[in-house]
N, C-alpha and C positions, 0 to 999 in steps of 0.2 A: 690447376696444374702447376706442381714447382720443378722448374730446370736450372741445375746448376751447371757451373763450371764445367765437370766431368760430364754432365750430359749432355753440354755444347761440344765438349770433345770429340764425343761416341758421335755426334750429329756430323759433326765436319770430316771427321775419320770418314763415316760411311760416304757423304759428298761422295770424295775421293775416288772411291769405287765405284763408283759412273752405275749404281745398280747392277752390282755383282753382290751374289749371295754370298756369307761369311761366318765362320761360327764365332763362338766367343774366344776361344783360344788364341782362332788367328787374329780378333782383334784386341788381346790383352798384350801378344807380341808386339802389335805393330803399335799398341799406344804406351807402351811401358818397356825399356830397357832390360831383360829379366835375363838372367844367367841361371838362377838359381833354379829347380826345378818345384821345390814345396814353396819359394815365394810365387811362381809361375801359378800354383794350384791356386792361393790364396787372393792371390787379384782377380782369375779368371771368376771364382765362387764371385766376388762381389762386384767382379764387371756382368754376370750372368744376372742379378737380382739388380741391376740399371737398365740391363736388357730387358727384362723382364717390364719394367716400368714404362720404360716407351713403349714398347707393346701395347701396354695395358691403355698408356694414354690414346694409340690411336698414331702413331709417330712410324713405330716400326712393324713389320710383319712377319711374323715365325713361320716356316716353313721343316717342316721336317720330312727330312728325306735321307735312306737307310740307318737310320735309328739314329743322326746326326743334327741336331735343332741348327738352322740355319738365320740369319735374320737381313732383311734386305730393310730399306727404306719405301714407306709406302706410298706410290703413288698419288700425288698430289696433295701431301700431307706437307711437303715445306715448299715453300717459297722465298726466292732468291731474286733480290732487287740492289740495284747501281742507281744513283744518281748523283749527276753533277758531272765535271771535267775537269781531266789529269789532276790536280793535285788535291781538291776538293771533292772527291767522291766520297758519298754516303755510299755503307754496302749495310744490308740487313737480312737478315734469314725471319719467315714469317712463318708458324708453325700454326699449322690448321687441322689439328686431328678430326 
């Protein structure tokens, strides 16, 4: 399994969403500045084929509901660990497809 950057992003983006459903649009908004409307189409295309890949890996879970592809984080697929005190914490995300 290869995760890069951008798909730590999509990871912690989704955190965020405490497990609310999101399609890709609304998360190509919230991870990308976009004014434009045809740059808006062109990250969503290649933030939808990242989506698509944690999927595949086991990470995320498509849901489709009124012809709308949704994606949520699945269910004990990551793990979220702290160690140590105040200035000295390790944090780490453990990704268990």
């Amino acid at each position: 399994m290869k995760i890069d950057k951008i798909d730590l992003k999509i990871i912690i983006n989704m955190l965020y969403l405490e497990g609310k459903e999101v399609t890709s649009t609304q998360l190509t908004k919230k991870l990308f500045n976009i004014s434009d409307r045809k740059d808006l189409q062109n990250k969503d295309a290649n933030l939808r084929k990242r989506l698509m890949k944690l999927t595949k890996y086991g990470i995320l879970e498509k849901i489709n509901n009124n012809n709308k592809n949704y994606y949520i984080i699945k269910p004990n697929a990551i793990f979220i660990g702290f160690k140590g005190k105040e200035e000295n914490i390790i944090f780490w995300i453990d990704v268990k497809p």
